[in-house]
N, C-alpha and C positions, 0 to 999 in steps of 0.2 A: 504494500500500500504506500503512495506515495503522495508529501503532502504539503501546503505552504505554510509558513505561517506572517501574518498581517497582522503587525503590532508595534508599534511607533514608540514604545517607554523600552529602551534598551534591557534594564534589570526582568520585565515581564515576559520577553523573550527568550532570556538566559533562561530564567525558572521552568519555561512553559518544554525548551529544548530540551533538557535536564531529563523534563518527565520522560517526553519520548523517548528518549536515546537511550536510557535506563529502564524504564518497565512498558516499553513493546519495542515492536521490531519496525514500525513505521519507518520509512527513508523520508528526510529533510531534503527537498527537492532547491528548496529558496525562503527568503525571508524580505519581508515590505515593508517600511515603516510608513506607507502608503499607499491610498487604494486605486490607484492613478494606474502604473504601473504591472496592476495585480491584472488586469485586463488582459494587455498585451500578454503578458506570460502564459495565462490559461488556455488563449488562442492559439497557441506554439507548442506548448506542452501536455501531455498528459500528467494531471491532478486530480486525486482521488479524495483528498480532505483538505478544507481551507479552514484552519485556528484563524477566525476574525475576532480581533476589538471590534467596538463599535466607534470609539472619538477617534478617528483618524484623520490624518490632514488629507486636503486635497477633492474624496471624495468618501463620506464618512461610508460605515459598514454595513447600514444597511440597503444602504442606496446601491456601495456593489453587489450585495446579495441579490438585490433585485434583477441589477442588471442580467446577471449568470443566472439567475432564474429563467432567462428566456434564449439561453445557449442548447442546443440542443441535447449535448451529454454535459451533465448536471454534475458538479463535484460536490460532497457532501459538507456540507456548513456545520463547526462548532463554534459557537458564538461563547468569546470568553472576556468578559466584559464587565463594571462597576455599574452598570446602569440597567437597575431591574425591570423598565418601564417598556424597554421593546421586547420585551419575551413573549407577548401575544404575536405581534408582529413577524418573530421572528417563527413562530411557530405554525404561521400561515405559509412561510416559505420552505413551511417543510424542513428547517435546518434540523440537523441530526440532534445537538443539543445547545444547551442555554447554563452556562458555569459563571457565574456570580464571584466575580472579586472582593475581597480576598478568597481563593477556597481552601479547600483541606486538602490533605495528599490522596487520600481517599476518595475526594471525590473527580480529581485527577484522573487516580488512574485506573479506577471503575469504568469512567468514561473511555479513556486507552483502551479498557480490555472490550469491552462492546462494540468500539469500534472495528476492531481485529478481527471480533466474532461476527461482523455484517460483510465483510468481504469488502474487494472494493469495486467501486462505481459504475469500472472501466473493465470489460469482458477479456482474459487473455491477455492481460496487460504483459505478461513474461514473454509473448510471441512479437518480437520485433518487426514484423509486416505487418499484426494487427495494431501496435502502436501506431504505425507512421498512417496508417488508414485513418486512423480515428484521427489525429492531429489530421489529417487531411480534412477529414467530413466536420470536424470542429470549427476548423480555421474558415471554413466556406457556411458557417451555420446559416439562419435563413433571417437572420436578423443580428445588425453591428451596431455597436455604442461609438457614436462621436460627440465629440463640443460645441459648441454653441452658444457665446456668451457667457461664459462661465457653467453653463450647465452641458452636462451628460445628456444627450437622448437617444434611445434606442430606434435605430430607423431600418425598415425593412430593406433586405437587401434589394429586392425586388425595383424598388421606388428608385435605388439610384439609375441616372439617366448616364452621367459619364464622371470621368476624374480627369483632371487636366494636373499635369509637373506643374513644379512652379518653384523656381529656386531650389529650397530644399526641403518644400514641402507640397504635400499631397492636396490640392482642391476637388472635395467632391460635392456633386452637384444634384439635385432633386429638383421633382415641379416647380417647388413654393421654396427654398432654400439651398445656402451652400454650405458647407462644413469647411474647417481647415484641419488637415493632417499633418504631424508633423512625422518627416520621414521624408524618405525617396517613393513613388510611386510604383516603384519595383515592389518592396515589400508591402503596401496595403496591395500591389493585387494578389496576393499570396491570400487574400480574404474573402476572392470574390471565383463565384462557381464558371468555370468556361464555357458551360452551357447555358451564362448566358452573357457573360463579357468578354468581349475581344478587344488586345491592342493594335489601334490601327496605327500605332505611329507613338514612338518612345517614350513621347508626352501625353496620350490619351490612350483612356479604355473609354471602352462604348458599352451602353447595355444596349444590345443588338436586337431583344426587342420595343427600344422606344424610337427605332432609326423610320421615320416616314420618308424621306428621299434621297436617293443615290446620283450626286448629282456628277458627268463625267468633269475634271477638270486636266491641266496641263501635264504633256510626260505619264498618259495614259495612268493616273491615278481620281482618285474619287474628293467629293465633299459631300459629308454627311450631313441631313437635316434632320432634328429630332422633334417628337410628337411633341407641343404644349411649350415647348419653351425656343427661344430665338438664338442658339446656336448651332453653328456652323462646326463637323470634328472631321481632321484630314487625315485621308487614309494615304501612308507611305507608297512608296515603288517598292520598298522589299516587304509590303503588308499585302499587296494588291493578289500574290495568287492565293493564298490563305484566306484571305476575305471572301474571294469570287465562292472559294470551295463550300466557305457557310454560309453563303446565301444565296449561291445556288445561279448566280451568274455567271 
């Protein structure tokens, strides 16, 4: 079973690793002192248990619990936390348990051994092609969390229309909205399913189905028009036979 842990007070960490590494066999995959981050990693990784606080900077615990509520393989939530007033909440989201600061050793490692005895999350996780599967069908779930004003929202993959580069960071674009990514454009599309995004050109993916017209343009290459919104996405010369192939021109 492999597991994170998200907890921003250094000393709560230490205690909380202590547990694990001494009474179960859990592997310490990584550790957050933020819920920012814990995103990205989950998308990349197979994680079978996330030790969350709840006061953490950036983006507190329950808000990522939520988020990961709507990943399609689910890692199991222990919520280990001073603050007893989101345990209904927390218990809507299905988290595995709710441990109350300060605890006892006991109740530590009662929790360790239940965890143990639930198995983990993630089917065959010892078989290293059904890892890299699952990181695959994880990293392409059917819905991604990006920023916006200081807030997180969960946008269906579906809705995205395109991403355009842009220095060194990723712009992605919907009907009503654009997001900013930070990062190369290379690694968010590592997010997105081929069946139904193509890069037509270094600097853009397409959702290939919001493309309404294919229009010819110079050096026997294309400009894309997209359903509902007023841009223009150019498909390369070394994009143009792979293009034809998925649409069939």
């Amino acid at each position: 079973m492999r597991a994170i842990i998200v907890e921003d007070e250094f000393p709560a960490r230490e205690e909380l690793k202590y547990f694990i590494k001494n009474f179960s066999k859990i592997e310490i995959l990584n550790e957050f002192d933020n819920g920012v981050e814990v995103l990205k990693f989950i998308q990349e990784n197979i994680v079978d248990v996330i030790f969350l606080d709840i006061n953490i900077p950036l983006l507190d615990g329950m808000l990522l619990a939520r988020t990961i509520n709507n990943f399609k393989f689910k890692p199991k939530i222990v919520f280990i936390t001073a603050y007893k007033e989101h345990a209904v909440d927390a218990f809507e989201l299905e988290a595995f348990d709710y441990i109350l600061k300060p605890y006892s050793d006991d109740r530590i490692i009662s929790m360790l051994n239940k965890l143990e005895k639930s198995g983990s999350s993630n089917i065959s996780t010892d078989n290293k092609l059904e890892e890299e599967n699952k990181i695959d069908q994880r990293s392409k779930a059917s819905s991604i969390s990006l920023w916006k004003n200081d807030k997180l929202r969960v946008v269906n993959v579906k809705d995205i229309y395109y991403c355009e580069a842009r220095e060194r960071e990723t712009i992605v674009y919907t009907k009503d909205s654009e997001y900013v990514v930070k990062g190369p454009i290379k690694e968010f599309e590592k997010n997105l399913d081929s069946n139904l995004f193509f890069k037509t050109h270094r600097s853009y993916i397409v959702n290939v189905f919001k493309i309404n017209e294919i229009i010819p343009w110079f050096n026997n290459t294309y400009k894309l028009r997209l359903n509902d919104i007023n841009s223009e996405i150019p498909v390369s010369r070394s994009k143009i036979k792979d293009f034809r192939m998925i649409m069939n021109i």
